[in-house]
C-alpha positions in Angstrom: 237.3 71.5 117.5 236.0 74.7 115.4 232.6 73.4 116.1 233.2 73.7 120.0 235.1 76.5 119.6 232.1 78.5 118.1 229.9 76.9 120.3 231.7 78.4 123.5 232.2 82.0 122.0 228.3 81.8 121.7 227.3 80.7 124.8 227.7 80.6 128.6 229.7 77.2 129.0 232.9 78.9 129.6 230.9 83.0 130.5 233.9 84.5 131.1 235.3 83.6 127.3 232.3 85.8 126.1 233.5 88.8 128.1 237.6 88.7 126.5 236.5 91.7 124.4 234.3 93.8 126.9 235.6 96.4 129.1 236.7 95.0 132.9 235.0 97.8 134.3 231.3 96.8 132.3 231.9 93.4 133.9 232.5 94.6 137.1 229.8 96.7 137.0 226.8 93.9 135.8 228.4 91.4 139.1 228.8 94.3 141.8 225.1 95.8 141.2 223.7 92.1 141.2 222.1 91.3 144.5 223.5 88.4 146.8 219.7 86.7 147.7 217.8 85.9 144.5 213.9 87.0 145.5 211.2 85.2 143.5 207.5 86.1 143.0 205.0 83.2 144.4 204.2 81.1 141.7 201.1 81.9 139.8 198.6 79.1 140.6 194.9 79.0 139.0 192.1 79.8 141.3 188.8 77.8 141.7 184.4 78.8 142.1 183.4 76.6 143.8 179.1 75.9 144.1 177.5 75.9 147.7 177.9 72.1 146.7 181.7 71.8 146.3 181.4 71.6 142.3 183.5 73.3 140.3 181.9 76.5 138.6 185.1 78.1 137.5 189.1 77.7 136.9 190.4 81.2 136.5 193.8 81.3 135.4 197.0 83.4 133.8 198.9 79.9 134.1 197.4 76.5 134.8 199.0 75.9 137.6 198.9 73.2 141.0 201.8 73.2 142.6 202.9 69.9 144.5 205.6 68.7 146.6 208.7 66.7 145.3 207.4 64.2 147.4 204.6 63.4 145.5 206.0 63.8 142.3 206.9 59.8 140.7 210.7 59.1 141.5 210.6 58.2 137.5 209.5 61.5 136.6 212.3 63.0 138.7 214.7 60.6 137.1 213.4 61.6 133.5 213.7 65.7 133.7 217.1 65.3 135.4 218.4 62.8 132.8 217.3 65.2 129.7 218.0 68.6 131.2 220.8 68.3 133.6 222.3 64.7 134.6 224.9 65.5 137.0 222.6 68.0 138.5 223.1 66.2 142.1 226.9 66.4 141.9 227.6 69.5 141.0 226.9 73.4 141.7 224.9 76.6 139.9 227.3 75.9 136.7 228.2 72.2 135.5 231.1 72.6 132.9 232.0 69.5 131.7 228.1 69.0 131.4 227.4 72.1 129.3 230.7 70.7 127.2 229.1 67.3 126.7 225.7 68.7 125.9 227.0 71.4 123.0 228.6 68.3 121.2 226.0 66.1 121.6 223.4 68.8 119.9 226.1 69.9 117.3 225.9 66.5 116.0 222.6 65.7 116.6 221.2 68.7 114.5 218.8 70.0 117.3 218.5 70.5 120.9 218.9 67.2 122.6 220.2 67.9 125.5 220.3 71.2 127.7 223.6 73.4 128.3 222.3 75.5 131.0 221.8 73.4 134.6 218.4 72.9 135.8 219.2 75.9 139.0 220.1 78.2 135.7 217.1 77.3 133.9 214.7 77.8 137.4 216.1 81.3 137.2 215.5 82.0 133.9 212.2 80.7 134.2 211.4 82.6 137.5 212.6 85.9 135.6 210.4 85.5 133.1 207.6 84.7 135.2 208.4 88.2 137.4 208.3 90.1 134.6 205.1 92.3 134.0 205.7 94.2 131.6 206.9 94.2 127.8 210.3 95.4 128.4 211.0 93.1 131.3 210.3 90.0 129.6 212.6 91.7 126.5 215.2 91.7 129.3 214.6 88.1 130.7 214.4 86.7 127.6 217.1 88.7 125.5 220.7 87.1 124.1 222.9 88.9 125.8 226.3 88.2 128.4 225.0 90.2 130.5 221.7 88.1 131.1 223.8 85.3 131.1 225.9 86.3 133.6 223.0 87.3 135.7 221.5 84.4 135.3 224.4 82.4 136.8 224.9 84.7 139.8 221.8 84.2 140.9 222.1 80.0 140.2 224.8 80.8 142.6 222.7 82.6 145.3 220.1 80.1 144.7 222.4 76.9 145.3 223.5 78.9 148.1 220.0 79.2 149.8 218.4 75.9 149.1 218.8 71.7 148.5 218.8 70.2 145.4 215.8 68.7 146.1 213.9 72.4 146.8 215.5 73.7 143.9 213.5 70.4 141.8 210.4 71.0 143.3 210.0 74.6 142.4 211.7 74.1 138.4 209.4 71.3 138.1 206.5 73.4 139.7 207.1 76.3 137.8 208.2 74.7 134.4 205.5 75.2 131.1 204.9 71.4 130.1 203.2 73.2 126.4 199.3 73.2 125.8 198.5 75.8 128.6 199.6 73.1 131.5 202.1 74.9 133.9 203.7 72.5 136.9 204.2 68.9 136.8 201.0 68.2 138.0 198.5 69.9 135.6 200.3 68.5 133.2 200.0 64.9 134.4 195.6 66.0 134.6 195.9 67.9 131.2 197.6 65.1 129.3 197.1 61.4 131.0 193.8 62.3 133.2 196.3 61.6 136.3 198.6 63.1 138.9 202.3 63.2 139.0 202.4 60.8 141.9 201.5 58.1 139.3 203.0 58.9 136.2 204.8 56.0 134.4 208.0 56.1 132.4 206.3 56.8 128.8 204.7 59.8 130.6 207.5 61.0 132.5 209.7 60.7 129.6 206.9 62.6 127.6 206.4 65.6 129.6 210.3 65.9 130.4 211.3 66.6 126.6 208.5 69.1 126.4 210.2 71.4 129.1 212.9 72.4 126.5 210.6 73.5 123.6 207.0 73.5 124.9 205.0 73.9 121.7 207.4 72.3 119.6 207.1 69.7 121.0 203.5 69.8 122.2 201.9 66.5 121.4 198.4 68.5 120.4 200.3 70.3 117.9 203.2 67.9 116.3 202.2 63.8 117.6 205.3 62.6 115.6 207.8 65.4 116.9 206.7 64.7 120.5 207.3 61.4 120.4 211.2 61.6 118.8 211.7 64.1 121.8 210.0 61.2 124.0 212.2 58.2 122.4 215.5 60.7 123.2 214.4 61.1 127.0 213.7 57.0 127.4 217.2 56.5 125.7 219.3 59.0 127.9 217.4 57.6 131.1 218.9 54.4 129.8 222.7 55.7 128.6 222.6 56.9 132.1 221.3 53.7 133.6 218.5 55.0 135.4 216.2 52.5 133.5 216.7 48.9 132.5 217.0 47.8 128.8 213.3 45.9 129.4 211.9 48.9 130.3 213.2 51.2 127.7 211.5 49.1 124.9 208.4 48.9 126.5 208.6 52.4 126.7 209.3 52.8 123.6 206.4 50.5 122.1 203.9 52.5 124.2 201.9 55.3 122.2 202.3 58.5 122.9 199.7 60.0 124.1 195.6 59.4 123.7 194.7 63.0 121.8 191.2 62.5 122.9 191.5 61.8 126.8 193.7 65.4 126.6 192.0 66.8 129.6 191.0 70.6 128.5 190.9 72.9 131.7 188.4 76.0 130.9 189.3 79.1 131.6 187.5 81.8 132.7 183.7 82.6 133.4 182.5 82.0 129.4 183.8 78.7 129.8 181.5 78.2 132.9 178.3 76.3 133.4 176.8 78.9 134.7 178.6 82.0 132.8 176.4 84.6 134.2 176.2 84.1 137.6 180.1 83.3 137.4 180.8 87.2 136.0 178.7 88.2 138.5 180.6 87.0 141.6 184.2 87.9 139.5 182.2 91.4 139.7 182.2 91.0 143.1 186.0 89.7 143.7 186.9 92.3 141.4 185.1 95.0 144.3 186.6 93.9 147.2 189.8 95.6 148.3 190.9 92.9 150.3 192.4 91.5 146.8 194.6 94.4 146.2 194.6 98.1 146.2 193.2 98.0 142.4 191.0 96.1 140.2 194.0 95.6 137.9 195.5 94.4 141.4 192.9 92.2 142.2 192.5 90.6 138.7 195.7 89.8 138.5 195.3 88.0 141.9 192.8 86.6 141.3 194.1 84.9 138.4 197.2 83.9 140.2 196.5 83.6 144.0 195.3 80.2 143.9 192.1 80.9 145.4 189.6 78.8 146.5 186.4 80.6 146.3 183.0 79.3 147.6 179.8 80.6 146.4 176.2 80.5 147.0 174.3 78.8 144.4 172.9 75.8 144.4 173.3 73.6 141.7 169.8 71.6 142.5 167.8 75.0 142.6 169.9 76.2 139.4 169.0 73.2 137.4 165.2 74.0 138.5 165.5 77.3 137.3 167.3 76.3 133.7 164.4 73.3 133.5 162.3 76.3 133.8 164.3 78.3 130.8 164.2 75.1 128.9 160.7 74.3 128.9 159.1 77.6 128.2 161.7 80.0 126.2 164.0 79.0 122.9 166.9 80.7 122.0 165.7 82.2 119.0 162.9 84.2 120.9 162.6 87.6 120.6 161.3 88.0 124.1 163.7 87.2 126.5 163.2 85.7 130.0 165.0 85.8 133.6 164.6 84.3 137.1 166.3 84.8 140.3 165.9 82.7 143.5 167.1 83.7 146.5 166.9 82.2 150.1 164.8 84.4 152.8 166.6 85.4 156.0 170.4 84.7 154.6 170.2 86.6 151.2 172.1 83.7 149.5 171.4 83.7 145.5 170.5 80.0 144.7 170.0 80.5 141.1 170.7 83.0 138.1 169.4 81.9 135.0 168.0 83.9 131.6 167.1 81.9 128.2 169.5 84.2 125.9 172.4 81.7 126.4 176.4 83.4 127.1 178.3 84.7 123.9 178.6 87.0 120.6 176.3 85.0 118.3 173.4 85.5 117.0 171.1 85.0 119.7 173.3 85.0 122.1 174.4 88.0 124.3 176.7 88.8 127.1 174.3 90.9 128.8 173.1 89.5 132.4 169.4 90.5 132.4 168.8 89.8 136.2 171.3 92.5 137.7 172.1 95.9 137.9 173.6 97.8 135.6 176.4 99.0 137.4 178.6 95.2 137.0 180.0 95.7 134.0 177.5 92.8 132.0 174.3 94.0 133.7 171.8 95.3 131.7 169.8 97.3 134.2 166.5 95.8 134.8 163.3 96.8 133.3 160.1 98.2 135.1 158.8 96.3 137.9 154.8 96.9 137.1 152.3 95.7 139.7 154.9 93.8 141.6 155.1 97.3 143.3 152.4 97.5 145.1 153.7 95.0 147.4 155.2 98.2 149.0 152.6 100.3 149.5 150.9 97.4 150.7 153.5 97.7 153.3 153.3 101.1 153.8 149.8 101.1 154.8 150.1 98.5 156.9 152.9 100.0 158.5 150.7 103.2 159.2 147.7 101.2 160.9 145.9 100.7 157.4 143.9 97.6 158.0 143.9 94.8 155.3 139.5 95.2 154.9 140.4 98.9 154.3 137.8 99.9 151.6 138.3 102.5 148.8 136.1 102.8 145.8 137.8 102.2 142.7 136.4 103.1 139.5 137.7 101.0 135.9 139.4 105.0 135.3 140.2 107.6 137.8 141.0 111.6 137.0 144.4 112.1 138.7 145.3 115.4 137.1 147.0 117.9 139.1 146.2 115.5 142.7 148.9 116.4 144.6 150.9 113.4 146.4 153.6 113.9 149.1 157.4 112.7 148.7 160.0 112.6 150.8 160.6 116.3 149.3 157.4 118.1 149.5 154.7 117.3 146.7 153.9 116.0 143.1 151.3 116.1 140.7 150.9 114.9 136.6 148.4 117.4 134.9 147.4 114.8 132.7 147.3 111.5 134.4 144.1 109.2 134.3 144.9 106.0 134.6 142.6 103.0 134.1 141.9 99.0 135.2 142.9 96.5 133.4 141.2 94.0 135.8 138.2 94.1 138.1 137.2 97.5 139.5 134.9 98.8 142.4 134.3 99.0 146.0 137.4 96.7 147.3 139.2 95.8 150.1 143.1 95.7 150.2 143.1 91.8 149.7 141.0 92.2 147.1 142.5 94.6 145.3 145.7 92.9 145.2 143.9 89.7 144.3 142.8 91.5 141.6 146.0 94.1 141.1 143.6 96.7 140.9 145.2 100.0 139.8 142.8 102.6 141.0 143.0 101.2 144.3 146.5 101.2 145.0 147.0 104.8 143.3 144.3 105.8 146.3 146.1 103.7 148.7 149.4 105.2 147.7 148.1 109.3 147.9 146.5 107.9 151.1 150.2 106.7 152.5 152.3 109.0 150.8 154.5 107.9 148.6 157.9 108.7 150.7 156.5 106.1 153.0 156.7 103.5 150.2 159.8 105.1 148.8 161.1 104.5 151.9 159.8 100.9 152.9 161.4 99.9 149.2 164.7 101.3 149.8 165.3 99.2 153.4 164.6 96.3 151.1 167.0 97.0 148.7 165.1 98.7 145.9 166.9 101.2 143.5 167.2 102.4 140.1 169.0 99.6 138.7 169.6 101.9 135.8 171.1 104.9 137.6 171.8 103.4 140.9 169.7 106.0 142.2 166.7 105.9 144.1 163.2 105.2 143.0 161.8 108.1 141.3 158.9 109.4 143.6 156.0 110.4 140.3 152.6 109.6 141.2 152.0 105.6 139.4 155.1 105.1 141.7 152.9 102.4 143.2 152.1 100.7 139.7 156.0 100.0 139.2 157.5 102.4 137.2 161.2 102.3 138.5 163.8 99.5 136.7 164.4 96.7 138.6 166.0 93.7 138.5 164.9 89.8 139.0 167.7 89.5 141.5 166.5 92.9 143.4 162.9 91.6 143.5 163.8 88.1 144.5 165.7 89.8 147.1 162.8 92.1 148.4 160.3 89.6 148.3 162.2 87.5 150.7 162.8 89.9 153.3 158.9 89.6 153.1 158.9 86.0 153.7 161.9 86.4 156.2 159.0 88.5 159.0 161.0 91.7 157.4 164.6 90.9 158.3 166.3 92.1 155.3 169.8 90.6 153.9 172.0 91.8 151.0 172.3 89.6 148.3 175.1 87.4 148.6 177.3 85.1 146.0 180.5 85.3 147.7 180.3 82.7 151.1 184.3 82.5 151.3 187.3 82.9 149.7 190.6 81.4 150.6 194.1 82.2 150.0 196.3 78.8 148.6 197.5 78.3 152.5 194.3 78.2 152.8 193.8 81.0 154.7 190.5 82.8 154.9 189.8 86.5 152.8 187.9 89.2 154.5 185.5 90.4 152.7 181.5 91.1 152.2 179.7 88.3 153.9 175.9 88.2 155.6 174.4 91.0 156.4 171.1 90.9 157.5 169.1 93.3 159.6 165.3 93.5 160.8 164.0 96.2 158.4 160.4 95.8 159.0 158.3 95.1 162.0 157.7 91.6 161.7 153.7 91.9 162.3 154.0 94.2 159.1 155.7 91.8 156.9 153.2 89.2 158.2 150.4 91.4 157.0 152.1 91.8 154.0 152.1 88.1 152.8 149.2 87.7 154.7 147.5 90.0 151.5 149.4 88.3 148.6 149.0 85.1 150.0 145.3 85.6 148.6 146.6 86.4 145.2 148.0 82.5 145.1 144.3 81.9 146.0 141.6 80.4 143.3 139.9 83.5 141.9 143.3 85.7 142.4 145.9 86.6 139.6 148.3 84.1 140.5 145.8 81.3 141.7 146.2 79.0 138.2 150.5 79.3 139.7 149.9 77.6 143.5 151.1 73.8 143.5 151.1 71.9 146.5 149.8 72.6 149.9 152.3 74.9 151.2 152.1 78.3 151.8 153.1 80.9 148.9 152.4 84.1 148.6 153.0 86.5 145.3 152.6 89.2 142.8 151.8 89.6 138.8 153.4 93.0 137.3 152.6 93.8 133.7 153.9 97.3 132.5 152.4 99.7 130.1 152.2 98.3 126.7 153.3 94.9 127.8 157.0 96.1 127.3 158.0 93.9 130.1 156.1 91.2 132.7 156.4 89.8 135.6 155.8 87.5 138.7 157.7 87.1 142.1 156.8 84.7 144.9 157.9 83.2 147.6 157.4 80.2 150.2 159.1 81.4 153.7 162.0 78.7 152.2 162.8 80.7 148.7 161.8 83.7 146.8 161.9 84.1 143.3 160.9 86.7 140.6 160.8 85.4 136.7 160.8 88.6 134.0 160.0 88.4 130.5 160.6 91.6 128.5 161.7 92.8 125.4 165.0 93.4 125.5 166.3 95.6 122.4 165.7 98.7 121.5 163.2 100.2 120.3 161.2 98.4 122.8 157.8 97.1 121.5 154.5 95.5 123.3 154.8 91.7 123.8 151.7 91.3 122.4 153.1 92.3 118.9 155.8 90.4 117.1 157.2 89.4 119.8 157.9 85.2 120.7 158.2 83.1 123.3 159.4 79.1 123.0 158.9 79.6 119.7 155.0 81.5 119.3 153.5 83.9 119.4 152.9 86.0 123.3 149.2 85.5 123.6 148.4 86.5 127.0 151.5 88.8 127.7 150.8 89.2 131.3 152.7 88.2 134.4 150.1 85.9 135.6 150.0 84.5 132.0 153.5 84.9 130.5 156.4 85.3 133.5 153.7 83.1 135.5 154.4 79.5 134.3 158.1 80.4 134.4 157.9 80.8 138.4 155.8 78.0 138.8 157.9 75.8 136.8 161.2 77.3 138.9 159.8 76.5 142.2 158.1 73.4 141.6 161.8 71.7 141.1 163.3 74.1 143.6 161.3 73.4 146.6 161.1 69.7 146.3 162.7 68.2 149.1 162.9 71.5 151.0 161.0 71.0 154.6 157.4 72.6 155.3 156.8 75.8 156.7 154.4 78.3 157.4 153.5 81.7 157.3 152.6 83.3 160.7 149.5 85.0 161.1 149.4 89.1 161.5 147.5 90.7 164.5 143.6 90.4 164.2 143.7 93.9 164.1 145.6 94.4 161.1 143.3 91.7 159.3 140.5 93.6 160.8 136.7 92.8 160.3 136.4 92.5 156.7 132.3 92.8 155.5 130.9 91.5 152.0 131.5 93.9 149.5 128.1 95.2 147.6 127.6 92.7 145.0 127.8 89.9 148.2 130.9 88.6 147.0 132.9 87.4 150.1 136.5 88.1 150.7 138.7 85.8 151.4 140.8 87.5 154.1 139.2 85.3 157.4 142.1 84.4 159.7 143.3 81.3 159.1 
């Protein structure tokens, strides 16, 4: 009887023998300032990214959690947890006496915790404590040996008995309950351990994940095979002292192993457990930004993490796997080059693939740097200089002010600069020292030729000729920036030859307003989000707007449309019969290259670059799937990339065309002097 005696004076079988040396008025006190309705916190339930698809990008998680109803939760899994943790739970009220007396004898004999003392409505309240607590000292609180938590505890078992049915009160302890190994709720445990759902669990399981409740990584069956199954054996023989299972199926039980350590179902967590880590930081970026998910990003994390959302997004896992067939065939990870490619769709601004050959970590050659976005998300690493790709602009610009396309300046292999003023949006500029050269054909050219050719003297004319706050301008309605600063486009004279950091996922963008006659969308990832009622999220969603007469944006792939032509930069990239149009951009000293096309179905722009500082020419020790950069040049180098991307991405996607610009903007295009013709004839 000393045994017991200790027992009680320790406990909370008989609370009230705890409080025979505590002053009535601190008694009083803990009960009166108690309140009478016992408020939980929703249960924190994993959220889901979900691929335009439907397949799972993403589990994001402070608990693995999927709540269920009692309903569909086995009968002999409901039999199991009652049996071990509180048999008489059905017959009696928040505090179960002669239970709590029958369980302290049975584990003071037994050596260990067999049974539990405190009823399953007790333990739901402890648990649900625990889970409101946020910070350090509140889980102290929930969690600390005291009378006073005791006593707590059981006033609000009372207010919860009060409020709902046994059966409620099941659902949410079995819902809420840590089942060990990271599984929260009855039914991730079922998927974590047995690849199943709690509607079909059988008795070994049930038994199984009902002694885990008490101890959860003591008796974790990845930690301690031999422990779990003694606690498993003790469920399957209460079940039967109790009668809730026959003799036959006790041993059978019994004989049955434990568990099958390598069907354990792992459940990722997070984006760097993702398949597609990068993108999948990205759109928590975006979550993270939208104020719809709480009034801070500590707010919104943590919702994130716990609101059971079910969040849709735009890629495309057949263009994505395009794009990494791309990676995989001409980068390795060891390169010292690295390479990125975006694809985006024209006239929605959906993101359909995010790929870069530097795979997601801290190792060597790894990185957690997303080299296709701004630098403004927390992993982006800010772009590098667009090159030639910019003249796709001014292109623009002069078209937009009545340029024709056969517009002819004379464009020497070098051109004195210094001290010509060009007009901004702010007055003028000038470089005292600038005299830039060719590094492809020079002479008397049209505007299709020279961007055939990317001819640099020509498009520096073109751009004084235009102004550059024209282009400035024409670049920003297409969602051009500093990806570095955030700021706009810095306004210097070899504006035009790219010398602004961009991003593959700006340029992708750009381009397929092009392709799109104009009409301009912001990049999207985030299609939808749900709450776990499965009600919809507001937040950012298309946004498109015409930003460019169409007849301009015509013109405009009307020009590079010619560069996918034999004889042009990009001709050795066409494939196919449709129509594509694009651009080469190769920087000074081959730091960085590039090329971004598009069909009128999906736009794309592939980057190869030196990444780490100092940065050094590509030409010079520098590798790329494993050699040497011969021809670092986007035609050359960032070429094949794109051509290998699109390739797989447009298979299957339907036919379409280009439409033609106004004769007058073609205009009447004459043989240059050295009779070569120009292949700018309407189509």
């Amino acid at each position: 009887m000393s045994v017991l005696s200790g027992a009680l004076a320790a406990g909370l079988a008989v609370p009230f023998a705890g409080f025979a040396g505590r002053g009535a008025a601190e008694v009083a006190g803990t009960v009166q300032n108690l309140p009478k309705e016992f408020q939980t916190d929703p249960l924190a339930v994993r959220s889901r990214i979900l691929a335009a698809d439907g397949s799972l990008i993403a589990t994001l998680y402070e608990q693995n959690r999927v709540p269920v109803r009692l309903g569909t939760v086995s009968p002999i899994m409901r039999k199991a947890i009652v049996a071990i943790e509180d048999s008489r739970f059905y017959e009696h009220g928040a505090l179960d006496l002669k239970g709590t007396l029958r369980a302290m004898v049975r584990n003071s004999t037994g050596g260990e915790v067999q049974q539990g003392g405190s009823s399953i409505t007790q333990q739901y309240v402890k648990m649900s404590l625990v889970e409101k607590a946020r910070t350090a000292a509140e889980r102290q609180k929930a969690t600390e040996i005291s009378y006073e938590r005791k006593l707590t505890e059981l006033r609000y078992a009372i207010a919860v008995e009060s409020e709902l049915s046994k059966d409620e009160i099941l659902e949410r302890y079995l819902n809420l309950a840590n089942f060990g190994d990271g599984a929260y709720g009855v039914q991730t445990a079922a998927q974590h351990y047995f690849r199943t759902t709690a509607d079909k669990l059988t008795l070994p399981q049930a038994a199984l994940l009902a002694g885990l409740v008490k101890n959860p990584s003591g008796y974790d069956p990845t930690n301690d095979l031999p422990r779990s199954r003694a606690r498993r054996d003790v469920v399957i023989k209460r079940m039967l002292e109790l009668g809730a299972i026959t003799v036959r199926s006790a041993n059978q039980a019994l004989r049955t192993p434990v568990i099958d350590l390598a069907a354990v179902e792992p459940v990722p967590n997070g984006c760097a457990n993702s398949r597609y880590p990068f993108y999948c930081d990205y759109v928590v970026s975006k979550l993270l930004a939208n104020p719809a998910l709480g009034q801070t990003v500590k707010d919104r994390d943590h919702y994130l993490k716990t609101g059971g959302l079910l969040i849709r997004t735009s890629i495309d896992p057949r263009v994505q796997a395009a794009a990494q067939a791309s990676i995989a065939k001409h980068t390795e990870r060891k390169d010292t080059a690295i390479a990125a490619i975006t694809v985006v769709e024209p006239g929605t601004g959906l993101v359909k693939a995010m790929v870069q050959s530097r795979p997601y970590g801290n190792g060597r050659y790894q990185t957690n740097y997303n080299y296709n976005v701004e630098k403004s998300y927390a992993g982006g690493y800010g772009g590098f200089q667009n090159g030639s790709t910019m003249k796709a602009f001014t292109i623009a610009a002069a078209l937009s002010k009545g340029i024709p396309m056969d517009y002819r300046i004379n464009s020497p292999e070098q051109i004195d600069l210094r001290n010509t003023k060009f007009r901004t949006c702010h007055g003028w500029t000038r470089d005292p020292t600038y005299t830039p050269k060719n590094s492809t054909h020079s002479g008397d050219l049209t505007m299709v030729e020279a961007a055939r050719f990317s001819t640099n003297t020509y498009f520096l004319q073109l751009s004084q000729r235009t102004g550059l706050c024209a282009i400035a301008k024409i670049a920003s309605r297409l969602g051009m920036y500093n990806a570095q600063t955030m700021g706009p486009l810095d306004q210097v004279v070899s504006m035009t030859l790219g010398v602004g950091y961009v991003t593959p996922l700006m340029l992708s963008n750009a381009y397929a307003t092009f392709a799109a006659r104009g009409k301009y969308c912001n990049p999207l990832v985030v299609t939808s989000v749900r709450d776990k009622s499965g009600k919809p999220i507001p937040g950012p969603g298309f946004d498109c707007k015409q930003v460019l007469p169409r007849a301009v944006a015509d013109g405009v792939n009307r020009v590079l449309s010619q560069v996918m032509m034999p004889g042009g930069t990009g001709g050795h990239l066409r494939f196919g019969t449709r129509d594509m149009a694009g651009k080469t951009g190769t920087i000074q000293q081959n730091l960085a290259v590039w090329f971004a096309g598009y069909t009128p179905n999906l736009a794309a722009a592939a980057v190869v670059a030196d990444a780490n500082l100092p940065y050094t020419n590509l030409m010079y020790g520098h590798t790329l799937d494993g050699q040497d950069i011969a021809d670092p040049t986007g035609s050359g180098t960032a070429g094949p990339l794109w051509e290998t991307a699109m390739q797989g991405a447009m298979q299957g996607l339907p036919v379409k065309r280009f439409v033609n610009p106004p004769r007058k903007m073609i205009g009447n295009p004459k043989p240059p002097a050295s009779g070569k013709p120009t292949p700018n004839s309407p189509r």
